[in-house]
C-alpha positions as CSV (number, residue, x, y, z in Angstrom):
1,X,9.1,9.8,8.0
2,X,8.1,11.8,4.9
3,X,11.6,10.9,3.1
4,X,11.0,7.5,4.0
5,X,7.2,6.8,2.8
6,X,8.0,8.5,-0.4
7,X,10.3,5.4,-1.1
8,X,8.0,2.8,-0.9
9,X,7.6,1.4,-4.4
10,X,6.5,-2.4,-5.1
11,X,6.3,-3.5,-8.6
12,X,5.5,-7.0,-10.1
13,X,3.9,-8.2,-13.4
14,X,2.9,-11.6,-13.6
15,X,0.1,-13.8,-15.4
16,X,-3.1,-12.7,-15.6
17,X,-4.2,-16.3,-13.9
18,X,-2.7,-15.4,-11.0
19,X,-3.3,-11.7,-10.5
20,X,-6.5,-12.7,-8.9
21,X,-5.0,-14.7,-6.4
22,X,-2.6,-12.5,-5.7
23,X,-3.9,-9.0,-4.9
24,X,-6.5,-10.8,-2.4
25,X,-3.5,-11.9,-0.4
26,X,-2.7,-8.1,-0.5
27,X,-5.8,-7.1,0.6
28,X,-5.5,-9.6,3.2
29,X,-1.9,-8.2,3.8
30,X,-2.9,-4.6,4.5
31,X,-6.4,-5.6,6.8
32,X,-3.6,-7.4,9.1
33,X,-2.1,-4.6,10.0
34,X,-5.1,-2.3,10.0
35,X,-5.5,-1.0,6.3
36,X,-8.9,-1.2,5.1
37,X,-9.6,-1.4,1.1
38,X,-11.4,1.2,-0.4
39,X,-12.0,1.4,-4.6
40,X,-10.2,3.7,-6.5
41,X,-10.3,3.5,-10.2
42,X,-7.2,1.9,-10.7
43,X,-6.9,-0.4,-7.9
44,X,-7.6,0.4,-3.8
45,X,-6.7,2.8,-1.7
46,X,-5.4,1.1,1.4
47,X,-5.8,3.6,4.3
48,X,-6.8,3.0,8.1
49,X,-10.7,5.0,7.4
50,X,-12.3,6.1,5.1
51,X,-11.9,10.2,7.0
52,X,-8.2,9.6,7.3
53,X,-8.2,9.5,2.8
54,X,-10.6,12.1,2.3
55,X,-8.4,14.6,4.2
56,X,-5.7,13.5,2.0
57,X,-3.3,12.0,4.9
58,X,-0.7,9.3,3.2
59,X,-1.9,5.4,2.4
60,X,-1.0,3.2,0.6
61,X,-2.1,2.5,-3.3
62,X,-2.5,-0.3,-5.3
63,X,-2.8,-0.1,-9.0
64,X,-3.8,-3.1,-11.6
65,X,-2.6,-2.3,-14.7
66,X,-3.3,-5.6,-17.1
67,X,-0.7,-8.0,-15.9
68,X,1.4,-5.2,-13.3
69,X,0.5,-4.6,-9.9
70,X,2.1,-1.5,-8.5
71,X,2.1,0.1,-4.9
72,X,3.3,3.2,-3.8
73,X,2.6,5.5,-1.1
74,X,-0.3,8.5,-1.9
75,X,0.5,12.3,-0.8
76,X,3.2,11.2,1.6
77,X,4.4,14.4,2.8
78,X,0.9,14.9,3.7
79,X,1.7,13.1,7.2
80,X,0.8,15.5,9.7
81,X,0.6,15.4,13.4
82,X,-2.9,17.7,12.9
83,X,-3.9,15.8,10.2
84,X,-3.7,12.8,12.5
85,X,-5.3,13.7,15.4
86,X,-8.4,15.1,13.7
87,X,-9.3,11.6,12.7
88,X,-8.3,9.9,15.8
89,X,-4.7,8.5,14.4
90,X,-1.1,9.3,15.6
91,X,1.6,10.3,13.2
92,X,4.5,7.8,14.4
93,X,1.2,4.7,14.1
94,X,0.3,5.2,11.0
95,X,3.7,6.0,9.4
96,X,4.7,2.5,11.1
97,X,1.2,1.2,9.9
98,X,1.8,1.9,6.3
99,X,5.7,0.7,6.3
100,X,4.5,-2.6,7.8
101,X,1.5,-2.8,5.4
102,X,4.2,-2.2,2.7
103,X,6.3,-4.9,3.7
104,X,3.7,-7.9,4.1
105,X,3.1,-6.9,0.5
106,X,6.9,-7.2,-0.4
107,X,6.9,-10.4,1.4
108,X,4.4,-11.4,-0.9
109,X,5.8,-10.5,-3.8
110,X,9.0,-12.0,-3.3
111,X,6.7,-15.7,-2.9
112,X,5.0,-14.7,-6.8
113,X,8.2,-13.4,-7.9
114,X,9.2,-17.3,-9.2
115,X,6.9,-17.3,-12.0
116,X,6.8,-13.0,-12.3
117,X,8.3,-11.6,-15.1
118,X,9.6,-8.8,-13.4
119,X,9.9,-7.6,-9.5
120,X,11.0,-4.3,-8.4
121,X,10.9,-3.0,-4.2
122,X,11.8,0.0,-3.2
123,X,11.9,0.1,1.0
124,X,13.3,2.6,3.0
């Protein structure tokens, strides 16, 4: 599962009128599967709590860099049965959690990617 989440890249860069629209839709994208937002510098940090980031177990990042959104998966051979359990999660549900998370967001993509200058996924 490791192997897999270290995959997961999503890339697009499109206008800057659009950007707007378009990462709400991901933010939209990863609270449907269970994901909540949290700041980050560069972006979010799309994780299922707020405990489950700050002992470093795997979610899902998104980055605004000018006109490029990027996602990627944070630390993901951090995914650890332990790790897990001590904040009330289960391996195998949030591995599936942040592959599905990951592929709403590809979906979405793929609808921006007519006017995008450039779209790159990477799925496992």
């Amino acid at each position: 599962m490791r192997d897999r989440l270290a995959r997961i890249h999503i890339t697009l860069k499109i206008s800057g009128e659009e950007i707007e629209s378009l990462l709400k839709e991901v933010l939209d994208a990863a609270r449907s599967v269970g994901l909540n937002p949290e700041s980050r510098v560069e972006g979010f940090a799309l994780t299922p709590s707020h405990e489950a980031a700050v002992i470093g177990l795997p979610h899902l990042r998104v980055a605004r860099v000018s006109d490029l959104l990027m996602i990627w998966v944070r630390a993901p051979y951090s995914l650890d049965r332990e790790k897990c359990r001590y904040v009330g999660l289960d391996a195998d549900e949030l591995y599936e959690m942040l592959l599905a998370g990951a592929r709403r967001i590809a979906e979405i993509f793929r609808r921006y990617s007519k006017s995008a200058e450039y779209l790159e996924i990477s799925l496992p």
